[in-house]
DONU-762198 format. One line per field, with one value per residue (C-alpha): x, y, z; residue number from 1; residue in one letter. Coordinates in steps of 0.02 Angstrom, whole numbers, plus 50000, padded with zeros to 5 digits. Example, Ala and Ser with C-alpha at 12.3 -4.5 7.8 and 13.67 -1.06 7.14 Angstrom:
c1: c(50615|50684)
c2: c(49775|49947)
c3: c(50390|50357)
nr: c(1|2)
rest: c(a|s)
***
This chain:
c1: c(50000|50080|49991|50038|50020|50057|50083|50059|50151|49969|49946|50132|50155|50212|50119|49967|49808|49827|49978|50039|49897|49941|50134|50080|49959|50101|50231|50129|50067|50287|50313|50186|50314|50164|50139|50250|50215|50284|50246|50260|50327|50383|50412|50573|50498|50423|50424|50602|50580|50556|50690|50709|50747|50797|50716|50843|50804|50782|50950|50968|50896|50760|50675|50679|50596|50477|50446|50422|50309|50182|50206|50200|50291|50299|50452|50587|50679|50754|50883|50769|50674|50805|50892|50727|50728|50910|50852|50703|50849|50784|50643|50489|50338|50403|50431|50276|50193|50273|50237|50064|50049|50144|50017|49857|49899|49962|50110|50260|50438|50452|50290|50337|50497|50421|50276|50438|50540|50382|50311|50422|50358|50197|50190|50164|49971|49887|49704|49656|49729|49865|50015|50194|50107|49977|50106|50222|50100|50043|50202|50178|50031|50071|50058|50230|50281|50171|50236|50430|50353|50307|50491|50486|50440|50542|50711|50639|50629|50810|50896|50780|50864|51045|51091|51222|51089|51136|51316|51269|51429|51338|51172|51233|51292|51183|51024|51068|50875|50797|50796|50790|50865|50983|50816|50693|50834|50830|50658|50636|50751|50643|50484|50592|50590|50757|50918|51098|51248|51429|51397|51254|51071|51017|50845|50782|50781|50582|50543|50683|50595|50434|50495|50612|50541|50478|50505|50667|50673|50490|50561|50637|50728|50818|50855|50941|51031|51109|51166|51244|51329|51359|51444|51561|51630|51644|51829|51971|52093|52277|52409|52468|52309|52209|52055|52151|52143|51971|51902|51950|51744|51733|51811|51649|51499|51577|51435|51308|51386|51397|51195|51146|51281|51177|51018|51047|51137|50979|50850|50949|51091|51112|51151|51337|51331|51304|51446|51553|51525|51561|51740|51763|51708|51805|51951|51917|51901|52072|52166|52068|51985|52042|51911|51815|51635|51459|51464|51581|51467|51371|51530|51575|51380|51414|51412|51589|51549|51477|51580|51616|51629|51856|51866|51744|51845|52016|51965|51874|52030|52137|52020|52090|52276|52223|52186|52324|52186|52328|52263|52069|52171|52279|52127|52021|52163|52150|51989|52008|52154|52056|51912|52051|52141|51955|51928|52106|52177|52326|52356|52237|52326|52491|52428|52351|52474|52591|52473|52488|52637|52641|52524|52638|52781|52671|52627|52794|52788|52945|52987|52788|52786|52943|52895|52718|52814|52931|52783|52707|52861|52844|52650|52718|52894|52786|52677|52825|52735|52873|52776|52707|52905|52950|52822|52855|53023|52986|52880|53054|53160|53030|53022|53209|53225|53110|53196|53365|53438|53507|53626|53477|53365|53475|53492|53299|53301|53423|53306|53156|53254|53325|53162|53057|53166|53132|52957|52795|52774|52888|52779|52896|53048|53026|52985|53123|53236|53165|53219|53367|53383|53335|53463|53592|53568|53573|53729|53787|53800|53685|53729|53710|53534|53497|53517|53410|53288|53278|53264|53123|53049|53078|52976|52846|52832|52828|52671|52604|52576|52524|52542|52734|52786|52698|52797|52966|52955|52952|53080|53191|53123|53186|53329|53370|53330|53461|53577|53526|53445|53295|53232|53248|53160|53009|52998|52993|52834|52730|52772|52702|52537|52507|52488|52386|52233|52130|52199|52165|52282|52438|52390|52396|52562|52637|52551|52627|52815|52826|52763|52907|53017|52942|52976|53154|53207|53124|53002|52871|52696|52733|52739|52583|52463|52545|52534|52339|52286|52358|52257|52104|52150|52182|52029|51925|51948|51950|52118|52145|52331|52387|52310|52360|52555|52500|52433|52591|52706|52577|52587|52791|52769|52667|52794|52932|52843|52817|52979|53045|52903|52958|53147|53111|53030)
c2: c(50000|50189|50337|50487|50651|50789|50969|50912|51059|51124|50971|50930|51114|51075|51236|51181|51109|50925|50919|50786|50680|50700|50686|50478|50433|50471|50376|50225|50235|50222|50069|49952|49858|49836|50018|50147|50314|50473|50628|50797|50968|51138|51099|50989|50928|50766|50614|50544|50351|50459|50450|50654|50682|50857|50899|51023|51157|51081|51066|51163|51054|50982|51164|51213|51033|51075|51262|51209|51050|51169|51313|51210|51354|51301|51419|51317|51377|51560|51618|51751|51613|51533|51705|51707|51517|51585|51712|51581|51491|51356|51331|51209|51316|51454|51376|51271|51428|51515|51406|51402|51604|51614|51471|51532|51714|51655|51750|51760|51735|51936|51973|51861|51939|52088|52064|51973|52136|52235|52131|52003|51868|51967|51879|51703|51694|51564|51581|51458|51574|51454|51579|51587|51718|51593|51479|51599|51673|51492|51497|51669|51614|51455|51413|51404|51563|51644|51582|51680|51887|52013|52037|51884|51940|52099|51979|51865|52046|52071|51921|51933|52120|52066|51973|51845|51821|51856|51796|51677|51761|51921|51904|51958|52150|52158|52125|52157|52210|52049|51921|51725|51803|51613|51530|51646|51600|51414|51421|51503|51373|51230|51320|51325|51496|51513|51391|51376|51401|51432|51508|51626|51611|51653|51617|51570|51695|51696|51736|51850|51932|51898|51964|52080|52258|52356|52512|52517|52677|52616|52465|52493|52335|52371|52536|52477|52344|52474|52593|52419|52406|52599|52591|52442|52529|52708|52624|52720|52592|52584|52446|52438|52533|52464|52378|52339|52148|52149|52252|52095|52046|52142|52010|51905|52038|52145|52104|52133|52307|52363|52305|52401|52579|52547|52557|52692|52795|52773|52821|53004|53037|53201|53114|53160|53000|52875|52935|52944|52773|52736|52801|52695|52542|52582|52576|52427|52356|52419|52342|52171|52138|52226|52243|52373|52408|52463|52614|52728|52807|52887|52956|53024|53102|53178|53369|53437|53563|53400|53396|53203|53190|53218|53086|52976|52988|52967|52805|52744|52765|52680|52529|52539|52546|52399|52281|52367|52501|52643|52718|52745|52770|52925|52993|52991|53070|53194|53224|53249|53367|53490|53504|53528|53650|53736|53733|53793|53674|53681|53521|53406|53469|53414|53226|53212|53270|53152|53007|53066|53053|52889|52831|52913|52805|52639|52696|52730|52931|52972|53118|53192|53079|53209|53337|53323|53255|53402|53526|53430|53439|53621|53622|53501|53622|53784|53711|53624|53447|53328|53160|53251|53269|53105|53048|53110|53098|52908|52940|53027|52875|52758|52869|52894|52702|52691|52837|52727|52887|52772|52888|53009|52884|52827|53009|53015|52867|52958|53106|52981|52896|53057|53131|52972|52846|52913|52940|52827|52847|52696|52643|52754|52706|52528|52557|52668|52512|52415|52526|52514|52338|52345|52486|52387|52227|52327|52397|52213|52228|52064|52038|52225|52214|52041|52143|52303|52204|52106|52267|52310|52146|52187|52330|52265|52118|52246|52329|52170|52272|52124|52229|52257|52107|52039|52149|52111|51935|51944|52058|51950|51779|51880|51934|51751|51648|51767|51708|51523|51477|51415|51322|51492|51589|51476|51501|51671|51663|51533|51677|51807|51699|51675|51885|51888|51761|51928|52017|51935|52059|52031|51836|51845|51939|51812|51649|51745|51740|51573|51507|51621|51544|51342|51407|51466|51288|51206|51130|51186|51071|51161|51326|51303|51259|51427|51525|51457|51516|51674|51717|51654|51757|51917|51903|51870|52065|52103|52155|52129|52198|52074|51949|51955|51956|51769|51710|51771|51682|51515|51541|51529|51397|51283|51305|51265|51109|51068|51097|50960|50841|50849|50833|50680|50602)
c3: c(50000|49954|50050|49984|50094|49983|50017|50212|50269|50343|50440|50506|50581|50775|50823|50726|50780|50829|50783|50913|50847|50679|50712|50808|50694|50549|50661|50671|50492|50452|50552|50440|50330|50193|50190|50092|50171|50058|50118|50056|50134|50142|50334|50350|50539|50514|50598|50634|50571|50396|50261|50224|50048|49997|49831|49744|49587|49410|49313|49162|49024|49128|49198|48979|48954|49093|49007|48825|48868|48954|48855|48697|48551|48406|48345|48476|48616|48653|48752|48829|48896|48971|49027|49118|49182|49283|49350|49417|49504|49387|49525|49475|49528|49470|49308|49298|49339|49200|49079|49114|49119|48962|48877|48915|48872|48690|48718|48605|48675|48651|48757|48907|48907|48907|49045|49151|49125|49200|49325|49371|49497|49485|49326|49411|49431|49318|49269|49395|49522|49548|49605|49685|49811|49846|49919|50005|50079|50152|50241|50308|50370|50469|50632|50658|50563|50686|50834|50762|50829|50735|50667|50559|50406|50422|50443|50289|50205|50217|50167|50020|50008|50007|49846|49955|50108|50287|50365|50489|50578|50577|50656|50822|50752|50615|50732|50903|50967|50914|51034|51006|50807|50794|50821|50707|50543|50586|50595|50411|50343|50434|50328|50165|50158|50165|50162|50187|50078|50110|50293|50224|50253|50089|49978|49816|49684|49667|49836|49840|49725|49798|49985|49960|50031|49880|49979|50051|50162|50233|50310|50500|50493|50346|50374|50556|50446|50341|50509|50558|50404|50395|50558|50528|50348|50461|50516|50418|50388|50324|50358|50512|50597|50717|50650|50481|50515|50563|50397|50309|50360|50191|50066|50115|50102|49980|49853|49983|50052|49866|49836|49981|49953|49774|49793|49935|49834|49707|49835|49925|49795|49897|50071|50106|50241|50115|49998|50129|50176|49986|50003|50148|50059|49914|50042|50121|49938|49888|50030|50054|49905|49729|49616|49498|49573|49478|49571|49442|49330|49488|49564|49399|49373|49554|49528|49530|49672|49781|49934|49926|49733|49735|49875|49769|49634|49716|49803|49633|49550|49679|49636|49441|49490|49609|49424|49334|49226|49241|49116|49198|49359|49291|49225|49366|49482|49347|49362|49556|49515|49424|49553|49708|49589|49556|49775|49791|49920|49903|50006|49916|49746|49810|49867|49697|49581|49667|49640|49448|49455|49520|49400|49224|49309|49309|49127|49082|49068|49179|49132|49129|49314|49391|49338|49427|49593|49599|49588|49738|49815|49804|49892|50036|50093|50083|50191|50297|50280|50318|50296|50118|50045|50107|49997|49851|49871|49886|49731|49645|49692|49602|49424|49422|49456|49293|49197|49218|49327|49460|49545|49568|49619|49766|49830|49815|49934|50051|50088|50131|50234|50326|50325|50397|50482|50648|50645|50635|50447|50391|50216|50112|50221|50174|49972|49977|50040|49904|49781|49840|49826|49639|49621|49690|49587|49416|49476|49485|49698|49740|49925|49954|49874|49934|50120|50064|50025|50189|50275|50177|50215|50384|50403|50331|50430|50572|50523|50429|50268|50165|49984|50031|50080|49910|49795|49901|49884|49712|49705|49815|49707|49523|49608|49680|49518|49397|49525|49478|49665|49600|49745|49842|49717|49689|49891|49886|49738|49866|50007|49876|49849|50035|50044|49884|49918|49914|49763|49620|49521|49639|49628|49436|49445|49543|49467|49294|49384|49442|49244|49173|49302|49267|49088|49095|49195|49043|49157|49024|49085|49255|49165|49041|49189|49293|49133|49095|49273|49258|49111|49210|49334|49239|49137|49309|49349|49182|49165|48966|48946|49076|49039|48850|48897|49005|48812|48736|48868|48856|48654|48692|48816|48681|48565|48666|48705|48498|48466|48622|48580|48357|48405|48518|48377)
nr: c(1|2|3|4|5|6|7|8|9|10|11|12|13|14|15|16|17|18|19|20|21|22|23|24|25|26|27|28|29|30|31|32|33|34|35|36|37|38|39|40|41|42|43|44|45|46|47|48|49|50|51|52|53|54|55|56|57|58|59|60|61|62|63|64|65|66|67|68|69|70|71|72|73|74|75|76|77|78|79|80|81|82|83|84|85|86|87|88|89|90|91|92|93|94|95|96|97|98|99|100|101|102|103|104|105|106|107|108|109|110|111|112|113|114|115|116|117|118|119|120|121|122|123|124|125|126|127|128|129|130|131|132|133|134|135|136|137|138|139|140|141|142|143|144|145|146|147|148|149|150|151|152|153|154|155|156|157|158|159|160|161|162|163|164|165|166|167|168|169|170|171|172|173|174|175|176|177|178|179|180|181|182|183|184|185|186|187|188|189|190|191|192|193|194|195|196|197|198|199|200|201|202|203|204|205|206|207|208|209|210|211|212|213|214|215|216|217|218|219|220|221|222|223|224|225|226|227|228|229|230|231|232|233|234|235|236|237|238|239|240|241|242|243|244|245|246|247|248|249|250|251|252|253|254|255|256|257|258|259|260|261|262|263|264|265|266|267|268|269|270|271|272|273|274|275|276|277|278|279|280|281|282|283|284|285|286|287|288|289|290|291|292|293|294|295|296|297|298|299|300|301|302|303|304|305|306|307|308|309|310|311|312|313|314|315|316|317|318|319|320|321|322|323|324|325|326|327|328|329|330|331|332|333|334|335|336|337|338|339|340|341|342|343|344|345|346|347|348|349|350|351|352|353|354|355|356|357|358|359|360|361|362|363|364|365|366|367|368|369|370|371|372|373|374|375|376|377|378|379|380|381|382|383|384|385|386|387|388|389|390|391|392|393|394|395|396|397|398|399|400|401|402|403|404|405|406|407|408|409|410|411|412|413|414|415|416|417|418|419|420|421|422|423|424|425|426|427|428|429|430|431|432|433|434|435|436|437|438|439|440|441|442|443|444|445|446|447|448|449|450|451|452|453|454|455|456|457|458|459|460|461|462|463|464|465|466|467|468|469|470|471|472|473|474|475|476|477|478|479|480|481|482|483|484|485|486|487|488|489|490|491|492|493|494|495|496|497|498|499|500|501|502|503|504|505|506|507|508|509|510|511|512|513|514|515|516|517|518|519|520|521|522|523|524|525|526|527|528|529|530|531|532|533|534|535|536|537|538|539|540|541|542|543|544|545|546|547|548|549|550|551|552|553|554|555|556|557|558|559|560|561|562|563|564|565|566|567|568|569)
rest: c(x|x|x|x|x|x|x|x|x|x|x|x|x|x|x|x|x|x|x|x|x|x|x|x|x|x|x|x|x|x|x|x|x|x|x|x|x|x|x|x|x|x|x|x|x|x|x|x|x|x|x|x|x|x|x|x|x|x|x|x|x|x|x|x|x|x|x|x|x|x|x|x|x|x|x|x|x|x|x|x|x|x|x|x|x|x|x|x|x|x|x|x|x|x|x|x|x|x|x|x|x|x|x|x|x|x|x|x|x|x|x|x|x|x|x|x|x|x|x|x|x|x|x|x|x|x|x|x|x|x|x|x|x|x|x|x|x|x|x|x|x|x|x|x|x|x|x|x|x|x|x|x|x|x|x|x|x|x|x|x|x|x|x|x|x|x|x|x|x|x|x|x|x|x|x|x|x|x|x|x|x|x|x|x|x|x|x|x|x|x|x|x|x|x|x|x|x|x|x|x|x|x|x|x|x|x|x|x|x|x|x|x|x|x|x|x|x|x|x|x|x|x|x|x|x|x|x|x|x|x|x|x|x|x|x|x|x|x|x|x|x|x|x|x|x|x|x|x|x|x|x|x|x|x|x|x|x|x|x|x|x|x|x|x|x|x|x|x|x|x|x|x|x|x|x|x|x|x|x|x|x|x|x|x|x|x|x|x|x|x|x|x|x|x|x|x|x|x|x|x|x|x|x|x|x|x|x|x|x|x|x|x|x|x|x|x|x|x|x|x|x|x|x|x|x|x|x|x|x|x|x|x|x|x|x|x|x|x|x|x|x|x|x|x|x|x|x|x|x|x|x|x|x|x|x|x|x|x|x|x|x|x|x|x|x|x|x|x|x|x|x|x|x|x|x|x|x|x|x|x|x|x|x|x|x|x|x|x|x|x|x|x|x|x|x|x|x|x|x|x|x|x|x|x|x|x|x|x|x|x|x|x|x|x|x|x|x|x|x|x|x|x|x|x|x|x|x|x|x|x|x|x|x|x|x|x|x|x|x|x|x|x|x|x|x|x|x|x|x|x|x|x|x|x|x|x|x|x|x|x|x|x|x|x|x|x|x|x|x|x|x|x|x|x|x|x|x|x|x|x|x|x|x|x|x|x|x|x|x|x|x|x|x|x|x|x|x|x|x|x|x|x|x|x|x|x|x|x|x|x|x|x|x|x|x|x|x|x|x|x|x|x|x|x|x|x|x|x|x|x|x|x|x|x|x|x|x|x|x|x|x|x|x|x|x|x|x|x|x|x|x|x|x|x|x|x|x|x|x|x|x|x|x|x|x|x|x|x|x)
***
């Protein structure tokens, strides 16, 4: 005998009526060994001596094999349809429902994309007033759901706000005046109204859709949530700061911090808190997470006379030179340069034009790149700003390094190192150490550079600067292989890695070393698989240059292995 109890959400609800009857009379029903008992269930509580099957989304092929046999066109499939079907999370209701919609309407592949663009999950309501609502709303209304306070469906409304969910990590800071908030999210994955995935409490993407507060600025909950987040961003960091280690909570939510600065930014484009709390996030981006964000083209539409717009763009910027865009990035220092010139402050002008001038050195325009330092030079001794000329004197060291002026670059170094050693600001006092060791190796001194660049290594173990000790190891691993210590070398590129598991860019760089090394030992299947995930790296973040140097050296690498493989034969 098979009894089937289907949908039996209704009746297996603990805080529903009967439900301890219900919950024996099922338990007996299981322990018949001539009866097959299957049941149903948005509610994952049933009866332990049940088998509990999890019934996941349709794959791929079998949610379009679902859509066309209901929807039954006759001109074949379309991508828009199954552009549509994604963004569905490939869900069976929602598809089924779809279908049907779609079906009885007699509309074309154009029109449903159409009446999805407008209406979205409204969209799902058949003619027999079959609809997604119908059953989310079900859940809102059990028993059970009840029994969670009135801030339930408030909490549902925000992890359908946030595109990654809610960090299970976070529901302690992010909801501090809820009470009983661990057992409220269990609870809403127990109903199916939400799940779990990779430490976030996340949910489909139709009731995402479905739940997600239409209104942002009219939900309370929310509008805590963001202070929460607002709060935690507030934190200006730098290496070696306090609260530096702890802003790496960011290379987890970023996506969800850049939703919410989104859509905020959408709703009060004049608030001079939420664009403040972009900078800050752009920041936290550039040190623990490089990566371009879809916030640009409203910084840039900022009016120039906006107080936050320069510091907008500046930190934007920072976020190009962070995936090697040095061309974006000189441009958009530009563009801060002209409004500070426009404010007159004097200060800001001087910061900025040395940034430029940074940026002409990573493009290769030394001479434009000292000229641009020495004028900032000029700002920072009228104004007697010591940390300012040891700066761009740092800057100097690093574009006469480029410009082959060795002998100028070293007495660049000099004056950081007079200027800074004996204060707090040591970033320039250890870059200016690495110059040195570069200086010294292409003057054919290795031990002298080999020692420079310990003592830059040094320093920046000190203050844990992550970026520095990147760059140095690779500097000490080039340095070590011309000498033929190979072993060494390839130790110094793992030590790189290790400080660039957040920066895809500085991972790329160093994935791209250790391939040219694998490739210069003739070790060339060791090379080709560096050299292919550098190129997946590089075009990850978009950066095209980069990653079109990686095909070049795997083009060489293939070659190299033709040639060994044909004189073999």
């Amino acid at each position: 005998m098979i009894i089937i109890l289907d949908n039996a959400e209704s009746i297996l609800d603990p805080q529903g009526i009967d439900a301890h009857e219900i919950y024996t009379t099922v338990e007996e029903l299981s322990q018949f060994d001539n009866i097959c008992l299957c049941i149903t269930s948005r509610i994952s509580t049933i009866p332990p001596a049940c088998e509990t099957l999890d019934i996941p989304v349709l794959s791929v092929e079998a949610a379009c094999d679902t859509f066309y046999r209901i929807y039954k066109n006759s001109s074949g499939q379309s991508n828009l349809i199954n552009d549509i079907l994604g963004q569905l999370d490939f869900h069976p209701l929602s598809i089924t429902l779809l279908a049907t919609v779609a079906h009885q309407n007699k509309w074309d592949t154009n029109q449903l994309a159409r009446e999805w663009k407008e209406q979205r999950t409204d969209v799902l309501h058949t003619k027999h007033h079959n609809s997604l609502a119908t059953t989310i709303e079900l859940s809102l209304t059990s028993p059970m759901f009840q029994e969670l306070g009135p801030d339930a469906q408030g909490l549902l409304g925000i992890i359908a706000f946030f595109p990654q969910g809610i960090d299970e990590n976070n529901l302690d800071w992010l909801f501090p005046t809820t009470s009983n908030r661990a057992n409220i999210f269990d609870n809403f994955c127990i109903l199916s109204l939400a799940y779990r995935s990779n430490g976030f409490i996340t949910m489909l993407a139709p009731l995402q859709d479905y739940l997600c507060p239409k209104e942002p600025v009219l939900s309370p909950l929310l509008c805590a949530t963001k202070d929460h987040y607002f709060r935690r961003l507030s934190v200006d960091i730098n290496p070696g700061w306090p609260g530096y280690e702890e802003a790496q909570w960011i290379t987890s939510e970023d996506v969800n911090v850049e939703h919410l600065l989104n859509v905020f930014t959408s709703i009060d484009a004049s608030s001079a808190d939420v664009w403040s709390v972009c900078c800050h996030f752009m920041r936290h981006l550039y040190w623990h997470k490089k990566r371009l964000v879809m916030l640009g083209p409203k910084i840039e539409g900022l009016p120039d006379d906006y107080p936050s717009k320069p510091q907008c763009l500046f930190r934007l910027s920072r976020l190009f030179e962070g995936v090697g865009n040095y061309v974006e990035y000189k441009r958009l220092l530009t563009c801060t340069l002209k409004i500070h010139q426009e404010q007159g402050n004097h200060s800001l002008v001087a910061e900025t034009l040395r940034f430029i001038s940074g940026a002409n050195n990573l493009l290769g325009l030394c001479k434009e790149g000292i000229q641009q330092a020495k004028e900032a030079l000029e700002f920072y001794i009228l104004s007697n700003n010591t940390s300012g000329q040891g700066h761009t004197w740092q800057e100097l060291a690093a574009l006469f390094l480029q410009d082959n002026q060795l002998d100028a670059a070293e007495d660049a170094t000099s004056k950081v190192i007079d200027l800074l050693s004996a204060t707090s600001d040591q970033y320039p006092v250890c870059e200016c150490y690495r110059i040195l060791g570069v200086i010294s190796n292409l003057k054919g001194k290795t031990v002298e550079a080999i020692n420079h660049l310990k003592t830059a290594l040094k320093i920046a173990a000190t203050f844990n600067w992550h970026t520095k000790q990147f760059y140095i190891h690779c500097s000490l691993a080039g340095l070590l292989f011309d000498e033929s210590k190979f072993s060494d070398a390839h130790t110094h590129v793992e030590h790189a890695k290790s400080y660039a598991v957040n920066d895809t860019y500085s991972l790329g760089y160093a994935v791209k070393l250790q391939a040219t090394f694998w490739y210069k030992q003739f070790r060339f299947k060791e090379a080709k698989s560096e050299a292919l995930h550098a190129v997946k790296l590089y075009e990850k973040i978009g950066a095209t240059e980069d990653a079109e140097k990686c095909r070049t050296l795997l083009q060489n690498i293939e070659e190299a292995m033709s040639e060994l493989t044909a004189s073999h034969e």
